[in-house]
PQR file with spaces between the fields and no chain letter, atoms N, CA, C, O and H, PARSE charges and radii, in Angstrom:
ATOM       1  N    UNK     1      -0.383  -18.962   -9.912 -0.4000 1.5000
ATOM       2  CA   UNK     1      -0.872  -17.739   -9.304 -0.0000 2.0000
ATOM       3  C    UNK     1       0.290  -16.818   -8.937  0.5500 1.7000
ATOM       4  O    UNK     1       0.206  -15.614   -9.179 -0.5500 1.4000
ATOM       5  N    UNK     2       1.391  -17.354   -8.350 -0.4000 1.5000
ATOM       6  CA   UNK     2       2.456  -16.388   -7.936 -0.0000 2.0000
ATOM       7  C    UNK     2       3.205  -15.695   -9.048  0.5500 1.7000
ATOM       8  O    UNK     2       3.609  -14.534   -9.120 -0.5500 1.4000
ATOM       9  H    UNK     2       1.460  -18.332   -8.153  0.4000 1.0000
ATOM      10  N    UNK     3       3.281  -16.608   -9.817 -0.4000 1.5000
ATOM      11  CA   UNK     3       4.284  -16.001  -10.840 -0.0000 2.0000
ATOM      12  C    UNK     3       3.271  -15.148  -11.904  0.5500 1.7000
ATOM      13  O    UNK     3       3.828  -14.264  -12.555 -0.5500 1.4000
ATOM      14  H    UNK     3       2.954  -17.551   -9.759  0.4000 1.0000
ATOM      15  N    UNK     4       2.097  -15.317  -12.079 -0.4000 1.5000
ATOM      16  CA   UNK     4       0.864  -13.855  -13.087 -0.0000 2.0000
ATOM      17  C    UNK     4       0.966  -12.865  -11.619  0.5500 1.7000
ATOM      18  O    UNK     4       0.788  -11.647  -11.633 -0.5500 1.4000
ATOM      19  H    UNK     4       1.644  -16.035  -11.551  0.4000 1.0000
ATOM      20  N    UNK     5       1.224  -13.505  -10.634 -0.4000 1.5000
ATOM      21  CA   UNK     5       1.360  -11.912   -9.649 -0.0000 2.0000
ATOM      22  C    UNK     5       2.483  -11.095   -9.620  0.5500 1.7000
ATOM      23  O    UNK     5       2.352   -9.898   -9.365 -0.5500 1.4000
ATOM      24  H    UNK     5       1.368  -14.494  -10.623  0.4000 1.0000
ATOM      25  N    UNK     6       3.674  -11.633   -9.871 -0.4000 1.5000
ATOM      26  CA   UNK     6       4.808  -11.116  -10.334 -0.0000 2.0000
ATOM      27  C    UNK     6       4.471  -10.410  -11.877  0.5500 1.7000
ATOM      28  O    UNK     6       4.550   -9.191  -12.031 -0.5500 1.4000
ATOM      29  H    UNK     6       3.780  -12.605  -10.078  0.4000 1.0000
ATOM      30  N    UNK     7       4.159  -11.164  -12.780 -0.4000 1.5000
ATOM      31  CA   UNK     7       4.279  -10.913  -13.564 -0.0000 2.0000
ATOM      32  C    UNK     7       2.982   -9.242  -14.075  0.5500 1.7000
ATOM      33  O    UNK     7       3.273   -8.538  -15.041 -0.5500 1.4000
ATOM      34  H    UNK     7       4.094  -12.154  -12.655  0.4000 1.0000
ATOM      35  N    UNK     8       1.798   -8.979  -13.276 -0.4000 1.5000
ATOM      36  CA   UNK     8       0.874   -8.379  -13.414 -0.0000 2.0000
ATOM      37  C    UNK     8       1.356   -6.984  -13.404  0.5500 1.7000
ATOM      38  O    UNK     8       0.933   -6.032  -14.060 -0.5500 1.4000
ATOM      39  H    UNK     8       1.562   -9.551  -12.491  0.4000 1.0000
ATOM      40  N    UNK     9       2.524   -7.043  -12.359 -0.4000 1.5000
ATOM      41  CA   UNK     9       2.764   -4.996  -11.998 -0.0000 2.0000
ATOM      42  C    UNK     9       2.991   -4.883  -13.389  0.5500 1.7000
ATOM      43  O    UNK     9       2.157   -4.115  -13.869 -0.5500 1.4000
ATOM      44  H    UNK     9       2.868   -7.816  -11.827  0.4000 1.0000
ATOM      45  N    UNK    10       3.945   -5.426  -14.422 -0.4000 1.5000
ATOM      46  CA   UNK    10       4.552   -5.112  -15.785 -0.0000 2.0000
ATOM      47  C    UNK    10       3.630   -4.594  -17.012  0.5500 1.7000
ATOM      48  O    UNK    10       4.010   -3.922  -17.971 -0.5500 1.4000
ATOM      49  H    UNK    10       4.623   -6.050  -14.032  0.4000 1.0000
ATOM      50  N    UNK    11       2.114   -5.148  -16.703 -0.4000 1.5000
ATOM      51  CA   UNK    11       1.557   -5.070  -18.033 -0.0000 2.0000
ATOM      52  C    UNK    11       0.753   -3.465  -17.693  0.5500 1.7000
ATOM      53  O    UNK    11       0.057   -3.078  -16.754 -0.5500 1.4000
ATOM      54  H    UNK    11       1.806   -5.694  -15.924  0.4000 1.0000
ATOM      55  N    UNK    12       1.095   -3.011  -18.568 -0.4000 1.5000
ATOM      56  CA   UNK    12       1.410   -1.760  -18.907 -0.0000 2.0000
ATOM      57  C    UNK    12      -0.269   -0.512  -17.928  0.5500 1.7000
ATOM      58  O    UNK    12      -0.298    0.603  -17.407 -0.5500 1.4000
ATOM      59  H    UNK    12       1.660   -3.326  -19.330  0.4000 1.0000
ATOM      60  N    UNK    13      -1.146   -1.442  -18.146 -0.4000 1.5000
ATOM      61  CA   UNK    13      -2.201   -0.584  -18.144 -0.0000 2.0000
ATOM      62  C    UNK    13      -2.772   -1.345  -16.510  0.5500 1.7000
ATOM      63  O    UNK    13      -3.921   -1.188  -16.096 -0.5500 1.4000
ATOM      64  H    UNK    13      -1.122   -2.347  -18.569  0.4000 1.0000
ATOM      65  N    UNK    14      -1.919   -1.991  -15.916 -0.4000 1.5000
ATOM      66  CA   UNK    14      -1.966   -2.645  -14.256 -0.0000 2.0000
ATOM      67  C    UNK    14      -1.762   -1.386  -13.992  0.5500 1.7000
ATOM      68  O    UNK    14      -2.631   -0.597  -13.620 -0.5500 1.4000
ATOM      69  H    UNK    14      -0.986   -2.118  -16.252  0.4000 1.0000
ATOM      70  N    UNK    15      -0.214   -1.061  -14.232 -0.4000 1.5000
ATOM      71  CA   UNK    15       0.836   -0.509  -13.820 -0.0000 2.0000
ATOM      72  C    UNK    15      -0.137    1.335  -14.002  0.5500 1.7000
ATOM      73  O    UNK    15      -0.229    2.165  -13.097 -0.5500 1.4000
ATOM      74  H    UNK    15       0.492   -1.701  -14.533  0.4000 1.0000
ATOM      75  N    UNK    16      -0.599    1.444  -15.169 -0.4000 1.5000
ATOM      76  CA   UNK    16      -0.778    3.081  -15.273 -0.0000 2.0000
ATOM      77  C    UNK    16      -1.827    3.306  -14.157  0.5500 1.7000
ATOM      78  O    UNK    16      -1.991    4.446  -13.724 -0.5500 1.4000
ATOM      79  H    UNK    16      -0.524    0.770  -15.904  0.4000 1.0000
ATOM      80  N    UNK    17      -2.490    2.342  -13.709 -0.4000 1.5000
ATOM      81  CA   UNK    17      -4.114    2.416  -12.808 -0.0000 2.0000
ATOM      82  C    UNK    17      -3.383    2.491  -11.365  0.5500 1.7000
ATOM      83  O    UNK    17      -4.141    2.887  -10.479 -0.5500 1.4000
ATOM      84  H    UNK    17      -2.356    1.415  -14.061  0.4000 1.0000
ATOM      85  N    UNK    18      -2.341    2.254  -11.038 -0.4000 1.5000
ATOM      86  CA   UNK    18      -1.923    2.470  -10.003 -0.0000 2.0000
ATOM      87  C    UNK    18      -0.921    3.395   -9.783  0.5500 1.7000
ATOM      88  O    UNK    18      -0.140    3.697  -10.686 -0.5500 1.4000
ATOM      89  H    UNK    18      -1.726    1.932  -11.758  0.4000 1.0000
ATOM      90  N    UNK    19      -0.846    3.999   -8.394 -0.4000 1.5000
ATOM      91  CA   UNK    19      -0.577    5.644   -8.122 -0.0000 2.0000
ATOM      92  C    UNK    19       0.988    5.052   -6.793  0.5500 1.7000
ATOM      93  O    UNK    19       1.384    5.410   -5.684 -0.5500 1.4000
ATOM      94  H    UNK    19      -1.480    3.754   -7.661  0.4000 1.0000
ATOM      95  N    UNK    20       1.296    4.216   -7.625 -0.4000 1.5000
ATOM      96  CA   UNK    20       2.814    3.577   -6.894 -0.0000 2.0000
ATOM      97  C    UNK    20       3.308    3.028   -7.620  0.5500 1.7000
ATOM      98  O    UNK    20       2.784    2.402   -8.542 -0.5500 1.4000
ATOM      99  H    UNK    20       0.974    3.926   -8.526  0.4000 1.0000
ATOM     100  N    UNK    21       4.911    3.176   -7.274 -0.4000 1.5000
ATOM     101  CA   UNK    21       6.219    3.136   -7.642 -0.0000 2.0000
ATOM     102  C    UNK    21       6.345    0.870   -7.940  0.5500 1.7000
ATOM     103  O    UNK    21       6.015   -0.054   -7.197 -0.5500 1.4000
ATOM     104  H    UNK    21       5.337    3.684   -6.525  0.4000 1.0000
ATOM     105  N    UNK    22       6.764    0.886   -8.890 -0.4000 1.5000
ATOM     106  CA   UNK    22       6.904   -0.758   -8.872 -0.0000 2.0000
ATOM     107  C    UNK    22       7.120   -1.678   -7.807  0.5500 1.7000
ATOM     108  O    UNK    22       6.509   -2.668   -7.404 -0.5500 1.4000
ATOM     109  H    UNK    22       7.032    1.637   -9.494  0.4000 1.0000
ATOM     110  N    UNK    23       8.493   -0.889   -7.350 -0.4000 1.5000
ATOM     111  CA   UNK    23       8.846   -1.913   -6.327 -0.0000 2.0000
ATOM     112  C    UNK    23       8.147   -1.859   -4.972  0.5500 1.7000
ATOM     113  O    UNK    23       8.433   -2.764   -4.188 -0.5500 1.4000
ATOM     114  H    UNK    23       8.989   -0.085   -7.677  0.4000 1.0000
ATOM     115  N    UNK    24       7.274   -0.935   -4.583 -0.4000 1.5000
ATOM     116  CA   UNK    24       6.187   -0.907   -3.217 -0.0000 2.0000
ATOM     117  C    UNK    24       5.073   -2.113   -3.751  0.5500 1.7000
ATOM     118  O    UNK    24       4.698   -3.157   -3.217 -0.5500 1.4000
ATOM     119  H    UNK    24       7.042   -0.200   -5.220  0.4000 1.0000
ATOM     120  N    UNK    25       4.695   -1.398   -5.189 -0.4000 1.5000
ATOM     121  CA   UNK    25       3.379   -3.194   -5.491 -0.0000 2.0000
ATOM     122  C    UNK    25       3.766   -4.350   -5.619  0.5500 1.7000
ATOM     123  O    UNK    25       2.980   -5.297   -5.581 -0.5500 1.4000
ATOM     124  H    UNK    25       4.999   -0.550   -5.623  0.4000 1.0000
ATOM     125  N    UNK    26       5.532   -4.533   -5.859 -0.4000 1.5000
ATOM     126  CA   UNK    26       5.603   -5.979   -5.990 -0.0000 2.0000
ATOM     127  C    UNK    26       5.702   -6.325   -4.389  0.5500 1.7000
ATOM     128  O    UNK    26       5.196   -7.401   -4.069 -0.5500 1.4000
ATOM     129  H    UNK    26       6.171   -3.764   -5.890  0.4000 1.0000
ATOM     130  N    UNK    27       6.266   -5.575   -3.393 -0.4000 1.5000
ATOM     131  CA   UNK    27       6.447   -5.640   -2.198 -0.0000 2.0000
ATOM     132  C    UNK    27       4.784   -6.322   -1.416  0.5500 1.7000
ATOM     133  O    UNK    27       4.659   -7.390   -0.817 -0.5500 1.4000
ATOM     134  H    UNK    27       6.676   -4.701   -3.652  0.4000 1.0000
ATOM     135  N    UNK    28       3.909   -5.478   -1.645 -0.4000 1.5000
ATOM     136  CA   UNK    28       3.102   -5.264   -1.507 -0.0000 2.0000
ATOM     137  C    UNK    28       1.906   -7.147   -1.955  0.5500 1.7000
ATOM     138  O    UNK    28       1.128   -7.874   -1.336 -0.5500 1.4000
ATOM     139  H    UNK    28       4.011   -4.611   -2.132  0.4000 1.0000
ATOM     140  N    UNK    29       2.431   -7.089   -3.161 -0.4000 1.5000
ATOM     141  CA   UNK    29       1.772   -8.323   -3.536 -0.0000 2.0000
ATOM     142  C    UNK    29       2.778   -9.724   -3.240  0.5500 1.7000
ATOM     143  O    UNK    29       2.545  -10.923   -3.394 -0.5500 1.4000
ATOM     144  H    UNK    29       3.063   -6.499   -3.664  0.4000 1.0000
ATOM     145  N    UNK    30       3.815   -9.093   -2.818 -0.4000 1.5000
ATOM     146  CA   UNK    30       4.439  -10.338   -1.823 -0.0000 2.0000
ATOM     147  C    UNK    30       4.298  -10.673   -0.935  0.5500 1.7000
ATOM     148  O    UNK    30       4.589  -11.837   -0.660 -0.5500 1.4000
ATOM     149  H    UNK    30       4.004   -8.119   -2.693  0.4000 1.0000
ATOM     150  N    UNK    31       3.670   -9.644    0.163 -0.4000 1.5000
ATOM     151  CA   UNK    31       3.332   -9.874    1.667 -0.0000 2.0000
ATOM     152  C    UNK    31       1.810  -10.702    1.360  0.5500 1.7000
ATOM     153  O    UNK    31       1.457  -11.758    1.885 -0.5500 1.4000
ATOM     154  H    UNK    31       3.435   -8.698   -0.060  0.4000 1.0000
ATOM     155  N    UNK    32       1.062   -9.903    0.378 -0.4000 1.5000
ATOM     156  CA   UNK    32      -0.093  -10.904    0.070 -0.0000 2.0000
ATOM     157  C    UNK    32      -0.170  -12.616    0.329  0.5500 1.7000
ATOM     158  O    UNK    32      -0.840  -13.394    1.008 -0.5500 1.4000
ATOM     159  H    UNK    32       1.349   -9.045   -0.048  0.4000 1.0000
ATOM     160  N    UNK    33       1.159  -12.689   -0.839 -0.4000 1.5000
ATOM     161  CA   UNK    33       1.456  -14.109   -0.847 -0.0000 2.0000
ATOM     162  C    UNK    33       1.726  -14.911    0.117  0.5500 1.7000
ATOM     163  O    UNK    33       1.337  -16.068    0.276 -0.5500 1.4000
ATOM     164  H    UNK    33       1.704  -12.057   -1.391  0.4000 1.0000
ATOM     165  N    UNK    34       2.589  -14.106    0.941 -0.4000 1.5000
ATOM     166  CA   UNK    34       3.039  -14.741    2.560 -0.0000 2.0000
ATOM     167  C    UNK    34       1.846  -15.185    3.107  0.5500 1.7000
ATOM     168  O    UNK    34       1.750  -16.379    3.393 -0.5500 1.4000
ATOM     169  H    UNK    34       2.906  -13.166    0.812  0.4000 1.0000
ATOM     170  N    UNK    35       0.514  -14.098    3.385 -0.4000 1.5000
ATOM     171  CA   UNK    35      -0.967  -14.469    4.160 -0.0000 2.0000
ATOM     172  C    UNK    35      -1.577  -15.502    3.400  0.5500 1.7000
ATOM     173  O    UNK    35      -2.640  -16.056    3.681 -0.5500 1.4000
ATOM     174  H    UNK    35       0.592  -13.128    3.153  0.4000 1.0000
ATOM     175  N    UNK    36      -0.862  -15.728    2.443 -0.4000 1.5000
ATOM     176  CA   UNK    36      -1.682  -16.767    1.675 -0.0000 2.0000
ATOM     177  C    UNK    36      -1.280  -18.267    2.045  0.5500 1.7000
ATOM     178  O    UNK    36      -2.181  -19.097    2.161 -0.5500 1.4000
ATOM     179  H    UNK    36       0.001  -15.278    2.215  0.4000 1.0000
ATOM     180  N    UNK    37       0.047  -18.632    2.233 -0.4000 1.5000
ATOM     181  CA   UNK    37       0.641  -19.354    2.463 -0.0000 2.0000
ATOM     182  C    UNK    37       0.825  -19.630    4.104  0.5500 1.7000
ATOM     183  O    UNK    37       1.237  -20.710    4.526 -0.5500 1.4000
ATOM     184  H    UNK    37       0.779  -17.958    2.140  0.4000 1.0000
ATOM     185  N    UNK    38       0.552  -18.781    4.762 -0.4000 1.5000
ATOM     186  CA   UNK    38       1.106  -19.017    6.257 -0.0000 2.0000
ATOM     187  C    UNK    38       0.622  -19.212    7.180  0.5500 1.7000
ATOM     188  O    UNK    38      -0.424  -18.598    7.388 -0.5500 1.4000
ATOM     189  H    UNK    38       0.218  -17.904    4.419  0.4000 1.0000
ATOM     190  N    UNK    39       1.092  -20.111    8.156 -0.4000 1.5000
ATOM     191  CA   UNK    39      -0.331  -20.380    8.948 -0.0000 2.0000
ATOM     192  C    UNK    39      -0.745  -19.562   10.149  0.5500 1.7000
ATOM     193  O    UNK    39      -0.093  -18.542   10.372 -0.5500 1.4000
ATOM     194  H    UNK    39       1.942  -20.611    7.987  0.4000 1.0000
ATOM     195  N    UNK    40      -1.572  -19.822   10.813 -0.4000 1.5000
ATOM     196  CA   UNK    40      -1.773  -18.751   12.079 -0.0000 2.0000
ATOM     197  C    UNK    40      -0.351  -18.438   12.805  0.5500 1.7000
ATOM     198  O    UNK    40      -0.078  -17.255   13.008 -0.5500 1.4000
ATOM     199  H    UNK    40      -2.102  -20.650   10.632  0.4000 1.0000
ATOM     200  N    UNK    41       0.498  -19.375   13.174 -0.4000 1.5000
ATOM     201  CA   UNK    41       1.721  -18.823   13.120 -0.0000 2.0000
ATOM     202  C    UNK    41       2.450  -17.538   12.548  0.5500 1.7000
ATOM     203  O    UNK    41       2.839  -16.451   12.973 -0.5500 1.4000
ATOM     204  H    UNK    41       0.276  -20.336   13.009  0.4000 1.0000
ATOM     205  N    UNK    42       2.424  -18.285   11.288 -0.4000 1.5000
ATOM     206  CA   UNK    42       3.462  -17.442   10.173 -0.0000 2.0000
ATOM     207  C    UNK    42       2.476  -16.183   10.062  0.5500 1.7000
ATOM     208  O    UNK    42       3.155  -15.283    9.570 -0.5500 1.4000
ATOM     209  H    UNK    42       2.107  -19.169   10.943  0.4000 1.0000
ATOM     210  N    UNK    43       1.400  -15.801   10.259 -0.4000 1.5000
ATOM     211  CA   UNK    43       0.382  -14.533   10.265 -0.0000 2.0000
ATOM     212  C    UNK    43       0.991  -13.940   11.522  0.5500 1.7000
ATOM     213  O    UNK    43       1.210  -12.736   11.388 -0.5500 1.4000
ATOM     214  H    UNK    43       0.848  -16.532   10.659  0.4000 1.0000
ATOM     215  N    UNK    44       1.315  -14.418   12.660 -0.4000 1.5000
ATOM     216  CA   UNK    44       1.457  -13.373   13.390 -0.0000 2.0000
ATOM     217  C    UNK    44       2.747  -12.743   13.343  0.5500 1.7000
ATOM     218  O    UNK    44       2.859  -11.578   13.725 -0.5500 1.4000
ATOM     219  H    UNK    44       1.137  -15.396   12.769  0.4000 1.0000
ATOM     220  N    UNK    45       4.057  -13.605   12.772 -0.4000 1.5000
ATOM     221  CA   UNK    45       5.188  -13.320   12.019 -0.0000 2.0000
ATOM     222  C    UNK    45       4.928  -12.450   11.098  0.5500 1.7000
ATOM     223  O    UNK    45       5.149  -11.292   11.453 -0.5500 1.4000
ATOM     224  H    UNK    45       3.967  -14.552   12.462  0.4000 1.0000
ATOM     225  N    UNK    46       4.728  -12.519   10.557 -0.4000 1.5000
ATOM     226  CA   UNK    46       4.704  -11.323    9.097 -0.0000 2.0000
ATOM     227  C    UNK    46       4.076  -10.172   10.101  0.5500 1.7000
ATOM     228  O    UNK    46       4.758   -9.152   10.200 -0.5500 1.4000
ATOM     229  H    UNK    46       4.549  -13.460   10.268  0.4000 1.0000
ATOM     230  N    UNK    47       2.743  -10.233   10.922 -0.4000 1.5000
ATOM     231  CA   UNK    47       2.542   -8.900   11.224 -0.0000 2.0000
ATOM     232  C    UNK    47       3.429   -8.407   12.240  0.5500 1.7000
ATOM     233  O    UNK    47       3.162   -7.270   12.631 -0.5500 1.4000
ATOM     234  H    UNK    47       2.189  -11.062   10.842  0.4000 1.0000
ATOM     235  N    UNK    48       4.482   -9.011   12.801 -0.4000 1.5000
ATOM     236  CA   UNK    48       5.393   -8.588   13.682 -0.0000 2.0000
ATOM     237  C    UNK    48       6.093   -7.815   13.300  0.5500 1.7000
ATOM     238  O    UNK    48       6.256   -6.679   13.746 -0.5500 1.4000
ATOM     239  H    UNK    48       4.699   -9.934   12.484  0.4000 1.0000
ATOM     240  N    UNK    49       6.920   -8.617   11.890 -0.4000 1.5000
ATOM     241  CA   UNK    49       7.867   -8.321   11.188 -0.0000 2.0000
ATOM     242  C    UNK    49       7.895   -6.945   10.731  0.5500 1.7000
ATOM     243  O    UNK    49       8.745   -6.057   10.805 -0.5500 1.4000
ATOM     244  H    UNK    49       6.787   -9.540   11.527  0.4000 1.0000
ATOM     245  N    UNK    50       6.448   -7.031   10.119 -0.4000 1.5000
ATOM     246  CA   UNK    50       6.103   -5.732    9.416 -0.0000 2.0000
ATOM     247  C    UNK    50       6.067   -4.642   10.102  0.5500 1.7000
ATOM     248  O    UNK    50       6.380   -3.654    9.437 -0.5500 1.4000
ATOM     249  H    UNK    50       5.758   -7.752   10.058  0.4000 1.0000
ATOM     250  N    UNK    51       5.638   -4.318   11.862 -0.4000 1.5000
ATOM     251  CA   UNK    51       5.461   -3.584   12.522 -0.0000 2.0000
ATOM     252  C    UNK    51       6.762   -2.873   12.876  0.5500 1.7000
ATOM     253  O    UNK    51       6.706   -1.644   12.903 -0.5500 1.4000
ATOM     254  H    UNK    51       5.384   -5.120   12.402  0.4000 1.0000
ATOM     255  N    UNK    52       7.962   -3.479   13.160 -0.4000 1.5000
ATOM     256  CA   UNK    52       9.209   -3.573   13.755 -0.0000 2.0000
ATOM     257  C    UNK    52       9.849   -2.290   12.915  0.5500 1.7000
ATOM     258  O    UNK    52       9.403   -2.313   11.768 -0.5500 1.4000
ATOM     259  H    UNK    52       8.007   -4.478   13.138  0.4000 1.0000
ATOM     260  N    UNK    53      10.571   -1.405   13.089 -0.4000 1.5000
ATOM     261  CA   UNK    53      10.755   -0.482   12.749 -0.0000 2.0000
ATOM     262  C    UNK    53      12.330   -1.549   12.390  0.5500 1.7000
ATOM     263  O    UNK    53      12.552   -2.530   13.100 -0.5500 1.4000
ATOM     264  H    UNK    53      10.934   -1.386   14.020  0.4000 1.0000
ATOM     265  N    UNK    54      13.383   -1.129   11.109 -0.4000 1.5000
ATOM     266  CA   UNK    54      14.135   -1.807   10.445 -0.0000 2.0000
ATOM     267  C    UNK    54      15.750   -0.598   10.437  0.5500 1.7000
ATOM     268  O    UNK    54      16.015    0.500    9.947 -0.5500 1.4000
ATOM     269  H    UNK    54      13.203   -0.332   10.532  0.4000 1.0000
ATOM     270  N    UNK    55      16.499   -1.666   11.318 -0.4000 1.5000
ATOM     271  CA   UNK    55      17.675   -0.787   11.469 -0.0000 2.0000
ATOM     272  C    UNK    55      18.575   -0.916   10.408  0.5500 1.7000
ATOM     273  O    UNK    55      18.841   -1.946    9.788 -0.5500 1.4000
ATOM     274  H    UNK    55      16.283   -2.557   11.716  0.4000 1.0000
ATOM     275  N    UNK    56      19.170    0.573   10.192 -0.4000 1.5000
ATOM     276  CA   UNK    56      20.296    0.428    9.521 -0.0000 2.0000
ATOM     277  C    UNK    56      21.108   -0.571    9.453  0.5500 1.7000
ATOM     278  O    UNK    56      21.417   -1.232   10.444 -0.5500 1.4000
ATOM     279  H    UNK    56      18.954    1.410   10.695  0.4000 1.0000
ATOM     280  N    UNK    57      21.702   -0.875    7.851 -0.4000 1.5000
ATOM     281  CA   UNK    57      22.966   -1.310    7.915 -0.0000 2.0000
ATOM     282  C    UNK    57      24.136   -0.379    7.886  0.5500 1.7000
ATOM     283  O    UNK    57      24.325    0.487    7.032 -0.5500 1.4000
ATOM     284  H    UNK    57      21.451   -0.338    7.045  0.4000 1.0000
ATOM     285  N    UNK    58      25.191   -0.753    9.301 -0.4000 1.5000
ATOM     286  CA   UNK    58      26.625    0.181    9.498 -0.0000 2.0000
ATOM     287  C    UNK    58      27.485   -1.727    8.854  0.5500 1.7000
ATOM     288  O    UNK    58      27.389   -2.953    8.804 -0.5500 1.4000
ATOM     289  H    UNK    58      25.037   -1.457    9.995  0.4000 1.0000
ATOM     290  N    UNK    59      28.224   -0.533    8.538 -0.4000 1.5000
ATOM     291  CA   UNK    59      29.947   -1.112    8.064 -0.0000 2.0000
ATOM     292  C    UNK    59      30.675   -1.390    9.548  0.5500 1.7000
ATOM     293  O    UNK    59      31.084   -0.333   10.028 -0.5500 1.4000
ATOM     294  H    UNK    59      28.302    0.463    8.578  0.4000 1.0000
ATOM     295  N    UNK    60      30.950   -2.638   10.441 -0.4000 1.5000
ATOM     296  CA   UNK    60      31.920   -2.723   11.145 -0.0000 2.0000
ATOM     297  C    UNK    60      33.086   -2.962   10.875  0.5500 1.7000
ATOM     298  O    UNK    60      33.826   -3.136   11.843 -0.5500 1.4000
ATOM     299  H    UNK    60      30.618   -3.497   10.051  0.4000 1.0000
ATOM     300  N    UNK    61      33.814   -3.080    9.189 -0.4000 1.5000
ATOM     301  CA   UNK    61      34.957   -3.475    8.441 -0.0000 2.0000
ATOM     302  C    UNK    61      35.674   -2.000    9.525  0.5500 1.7000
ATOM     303  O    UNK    61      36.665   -2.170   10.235 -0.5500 1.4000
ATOM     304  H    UNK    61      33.212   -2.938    8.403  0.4000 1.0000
ATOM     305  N    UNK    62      35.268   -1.260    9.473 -0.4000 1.5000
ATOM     306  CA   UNK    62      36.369    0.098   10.077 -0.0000 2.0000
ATOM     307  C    UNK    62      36.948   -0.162   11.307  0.5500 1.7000
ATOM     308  O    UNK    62      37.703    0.663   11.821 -0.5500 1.4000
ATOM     309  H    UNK    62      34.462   -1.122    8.896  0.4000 1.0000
């Protein structure tokens, strides 16, 4: 199942029926996978995760 879900954005006429960019549907059908796999735990993780607004990466090498 995971890997025809990976593999589905590619085939040509998935891809034309949908009104997004590749990498948002594979994104998209990855978080799927997570709810699929996770338990009431890991559900409230992912919706945390997802909520959390995502900080920059800075360079401290300077």
């Amino acid at each position: 199942m995971r890997i025809e879900s990976i593999n589905l954005p590619f085939q040509r006429s998935f891809y034309d029926a949908m009104k997004t960019d590749l990498g948002t549907l594979q994104k998209e059908i990855f978080i799927l996978f997570l709810y699929g796999i996770a338990t009431p735990k890991g559900t409230r993780m992912i919706n945390k995760y997802r909520t959390e607004k995502i900080k920059p990466l800075t360079d401290d090498t300077n």
